[in-house]
VEXMI-147138 format. One record per residue: residue number from 1; residue in three letters; x, y, z of N, C-alpha, C in turn. Coordinates in steps of 0.02 Angstrom, whole numbers. Layout:
(NUM; ALA; (X; Y; Z); (X; Y; Z); (X; Y; Z))
...
END
This chain:
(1; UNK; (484; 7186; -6510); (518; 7188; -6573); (565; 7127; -6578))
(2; UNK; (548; 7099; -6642); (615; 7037; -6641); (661; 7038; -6693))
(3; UNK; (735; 7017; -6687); (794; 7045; -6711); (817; 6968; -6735))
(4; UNK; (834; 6972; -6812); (869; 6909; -6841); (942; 6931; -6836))
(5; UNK; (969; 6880; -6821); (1046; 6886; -6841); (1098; 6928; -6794))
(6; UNK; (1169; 6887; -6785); (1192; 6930; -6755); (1209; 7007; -6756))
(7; UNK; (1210; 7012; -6814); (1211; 7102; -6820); (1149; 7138; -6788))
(8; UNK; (1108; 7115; -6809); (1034; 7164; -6760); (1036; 7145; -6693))
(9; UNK; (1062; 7057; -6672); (1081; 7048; -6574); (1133; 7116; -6556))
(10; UNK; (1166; 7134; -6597); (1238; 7174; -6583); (1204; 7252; -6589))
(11; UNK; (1181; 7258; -6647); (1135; 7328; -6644); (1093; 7331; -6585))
(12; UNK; (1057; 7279; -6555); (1007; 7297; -6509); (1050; 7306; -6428))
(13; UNK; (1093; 7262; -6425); (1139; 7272; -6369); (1178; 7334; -6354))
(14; UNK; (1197; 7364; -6412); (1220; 7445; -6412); (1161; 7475; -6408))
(15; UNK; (1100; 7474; -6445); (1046; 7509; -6411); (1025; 7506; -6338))
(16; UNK; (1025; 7460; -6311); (1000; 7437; -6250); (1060; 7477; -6199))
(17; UNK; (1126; 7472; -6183); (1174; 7490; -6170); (1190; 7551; -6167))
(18; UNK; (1181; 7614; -6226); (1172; 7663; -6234); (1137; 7700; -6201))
(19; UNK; (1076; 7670; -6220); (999; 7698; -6158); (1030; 7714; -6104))
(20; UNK; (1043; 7665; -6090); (1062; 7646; -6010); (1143; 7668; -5970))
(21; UNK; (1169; 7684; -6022); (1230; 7723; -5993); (1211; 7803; -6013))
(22; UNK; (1165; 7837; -6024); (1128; 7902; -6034); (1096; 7896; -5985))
(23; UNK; (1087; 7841; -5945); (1027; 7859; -5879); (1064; 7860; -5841))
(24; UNK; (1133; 7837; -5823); (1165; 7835; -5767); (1181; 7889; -5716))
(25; UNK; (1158; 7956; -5757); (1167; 8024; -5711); (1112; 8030; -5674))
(26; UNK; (1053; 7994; -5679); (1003; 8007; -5620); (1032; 7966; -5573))
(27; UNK; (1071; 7889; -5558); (1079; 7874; -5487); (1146; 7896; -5468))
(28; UNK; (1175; 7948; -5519); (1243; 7989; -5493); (1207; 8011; -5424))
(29; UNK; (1157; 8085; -5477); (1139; 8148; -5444); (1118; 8105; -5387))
(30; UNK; (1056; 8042; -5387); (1033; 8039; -5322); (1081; 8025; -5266))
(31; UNK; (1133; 7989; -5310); (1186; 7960; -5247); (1231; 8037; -5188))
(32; UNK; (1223; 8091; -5250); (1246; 8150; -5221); (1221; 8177; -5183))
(33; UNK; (1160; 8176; -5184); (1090; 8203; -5157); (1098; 8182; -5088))
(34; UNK; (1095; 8117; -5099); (1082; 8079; -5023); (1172; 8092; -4967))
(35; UNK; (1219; 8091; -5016); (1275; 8107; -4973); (1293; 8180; -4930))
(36; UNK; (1247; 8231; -4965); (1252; 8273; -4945); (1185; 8291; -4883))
(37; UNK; (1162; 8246; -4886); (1106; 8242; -4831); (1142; 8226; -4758))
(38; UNK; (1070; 8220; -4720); (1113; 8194; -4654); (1077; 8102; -4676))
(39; UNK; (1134; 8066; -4644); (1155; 8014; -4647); (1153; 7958; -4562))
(40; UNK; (1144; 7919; -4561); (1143; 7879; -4507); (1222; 7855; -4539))
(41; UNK; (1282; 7827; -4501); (1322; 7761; -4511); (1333; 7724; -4566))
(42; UNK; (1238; 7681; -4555); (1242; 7628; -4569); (1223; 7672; -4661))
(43; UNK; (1179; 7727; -4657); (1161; 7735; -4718); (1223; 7760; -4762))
(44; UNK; (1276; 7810; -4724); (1304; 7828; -4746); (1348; 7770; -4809))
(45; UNK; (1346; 7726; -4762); (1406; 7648; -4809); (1381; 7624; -4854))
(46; UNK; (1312; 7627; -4838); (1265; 7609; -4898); (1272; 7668; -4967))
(47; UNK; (1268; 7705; -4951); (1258; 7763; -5005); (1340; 7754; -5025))
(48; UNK; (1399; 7747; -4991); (1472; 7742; -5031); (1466; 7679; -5054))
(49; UNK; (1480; 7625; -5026); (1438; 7565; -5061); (1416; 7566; -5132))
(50; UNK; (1363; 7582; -5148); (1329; 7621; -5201); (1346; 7662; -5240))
(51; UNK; (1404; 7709; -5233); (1427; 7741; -5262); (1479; 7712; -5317))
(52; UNK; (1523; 7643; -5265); (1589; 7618; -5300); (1531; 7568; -5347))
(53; UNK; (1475; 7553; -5321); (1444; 7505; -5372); (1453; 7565; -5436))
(54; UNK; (1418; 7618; -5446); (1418; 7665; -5477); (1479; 7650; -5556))
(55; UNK; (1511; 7684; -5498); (1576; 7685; -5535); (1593; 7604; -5588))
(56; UNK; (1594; 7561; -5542); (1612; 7480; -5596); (1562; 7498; -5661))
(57; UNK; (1498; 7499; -5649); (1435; 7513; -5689); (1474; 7545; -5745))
(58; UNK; (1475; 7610; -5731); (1506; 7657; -5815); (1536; 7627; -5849))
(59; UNK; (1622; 7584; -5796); (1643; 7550; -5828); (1632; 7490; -5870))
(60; UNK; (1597; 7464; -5840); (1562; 7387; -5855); (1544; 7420; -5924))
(61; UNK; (1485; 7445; -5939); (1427; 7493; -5986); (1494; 7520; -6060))
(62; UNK; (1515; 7558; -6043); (1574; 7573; -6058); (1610; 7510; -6109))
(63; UNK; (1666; 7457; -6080); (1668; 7414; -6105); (1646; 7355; -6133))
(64; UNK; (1560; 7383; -6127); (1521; 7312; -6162); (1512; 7354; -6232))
(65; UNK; (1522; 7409; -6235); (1484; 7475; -6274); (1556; 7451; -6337))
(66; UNK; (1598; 7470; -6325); (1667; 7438; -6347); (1677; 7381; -6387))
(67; UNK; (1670; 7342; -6348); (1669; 7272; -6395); (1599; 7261; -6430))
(68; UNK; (1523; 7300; -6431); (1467; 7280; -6458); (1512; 7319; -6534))
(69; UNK; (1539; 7362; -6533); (1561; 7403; -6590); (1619; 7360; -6633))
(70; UNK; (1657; 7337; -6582); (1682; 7298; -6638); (1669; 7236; -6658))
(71; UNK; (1625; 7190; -6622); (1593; 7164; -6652); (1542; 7167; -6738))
(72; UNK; (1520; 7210; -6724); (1474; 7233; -6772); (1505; 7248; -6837))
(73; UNK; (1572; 7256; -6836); (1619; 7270; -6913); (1624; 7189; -6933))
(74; UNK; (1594; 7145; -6877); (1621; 7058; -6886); (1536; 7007; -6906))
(75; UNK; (1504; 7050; -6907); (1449; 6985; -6924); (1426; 6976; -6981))
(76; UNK; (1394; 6938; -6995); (1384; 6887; -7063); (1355; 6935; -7086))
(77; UNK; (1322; 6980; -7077); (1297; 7039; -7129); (1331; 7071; -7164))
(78; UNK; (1395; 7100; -7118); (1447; 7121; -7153); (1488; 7097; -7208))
(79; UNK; (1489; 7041; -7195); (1529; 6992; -7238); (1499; 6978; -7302))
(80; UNK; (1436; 6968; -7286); (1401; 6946; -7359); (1395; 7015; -7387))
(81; UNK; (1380; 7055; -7352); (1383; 7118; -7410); (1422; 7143; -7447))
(82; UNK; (1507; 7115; -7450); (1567; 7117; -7459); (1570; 7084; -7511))
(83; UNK; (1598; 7101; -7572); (1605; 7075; -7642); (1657; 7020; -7647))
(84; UNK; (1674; 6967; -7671); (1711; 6910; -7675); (1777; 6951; -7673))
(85; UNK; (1801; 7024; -7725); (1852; 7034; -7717); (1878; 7063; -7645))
(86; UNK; (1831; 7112; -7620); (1845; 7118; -7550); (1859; 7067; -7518))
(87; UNK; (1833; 7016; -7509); (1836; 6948; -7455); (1913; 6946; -7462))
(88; UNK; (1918; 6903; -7536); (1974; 6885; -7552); (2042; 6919; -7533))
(89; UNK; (2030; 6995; -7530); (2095; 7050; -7532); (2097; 7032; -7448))
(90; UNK; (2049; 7030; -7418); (2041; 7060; -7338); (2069; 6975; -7318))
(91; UNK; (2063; 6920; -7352); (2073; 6867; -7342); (2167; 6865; -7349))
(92; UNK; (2182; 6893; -7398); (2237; 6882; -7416); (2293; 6909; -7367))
(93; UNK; (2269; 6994; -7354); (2314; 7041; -7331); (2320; 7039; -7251))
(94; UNK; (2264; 6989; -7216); (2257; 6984; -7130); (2309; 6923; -7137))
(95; UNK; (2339; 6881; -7193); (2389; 6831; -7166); (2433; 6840; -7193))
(96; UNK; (2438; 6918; -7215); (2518; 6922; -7250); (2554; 6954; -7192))
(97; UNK; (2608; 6942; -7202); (2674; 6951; -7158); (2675; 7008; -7160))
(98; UNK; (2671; 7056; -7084); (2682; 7119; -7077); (2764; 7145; -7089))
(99; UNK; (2804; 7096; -7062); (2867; 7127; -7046); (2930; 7135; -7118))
(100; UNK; (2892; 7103; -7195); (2928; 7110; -7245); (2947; 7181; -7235))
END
């Protein structure tokens, strides 16, 4: 499938992302699976190892998930679909002085 424009790169990256932070409970469970097994040492470090990878992952997933969203209120699709007076108001009121 091919995607014009940054709004559909941004749509497909939250798709892609999504997927994939919905799959992350199969290498939970397996990681649980295997900890509760018997373990050699060397496997055991491997499997915690793996686990803290785990963990960054959600996060990582998580905060790409974040900014794909607000991105997406920002691309040229949005904008052009926005009537001159919108532009103009949204133009006007992001450089007016908050603190009057």
């Amino acid at each position: 499938m091919y995607y014009k424009g940054v709004y559909c790169t941004v749509g497909r990256v939250i798709e892609v992302f999504t997927t994939q932070q919905g799959d992350l409970w199969l290498f939970d469970e397996q990681l649980r699976r295997w900890e509760r097994g018997t373990l050699t040492p060397a496997q055991r470090r491997e499997v915690e190892r793996l686990a803290g990878q785990m963990l960054q992952l959600h996060e990582v997933i998580s905060a790409i998930l974040r900014l794909a969203e607000q991105l997406q209120e920002r691309t040229i699709e949005k904008v052009v679909a926005k009537s001159d007076v919108e532009l103009g108001l949204e133009t006007l009121l992001s450089g007016w002085p908050t603190d009057l």
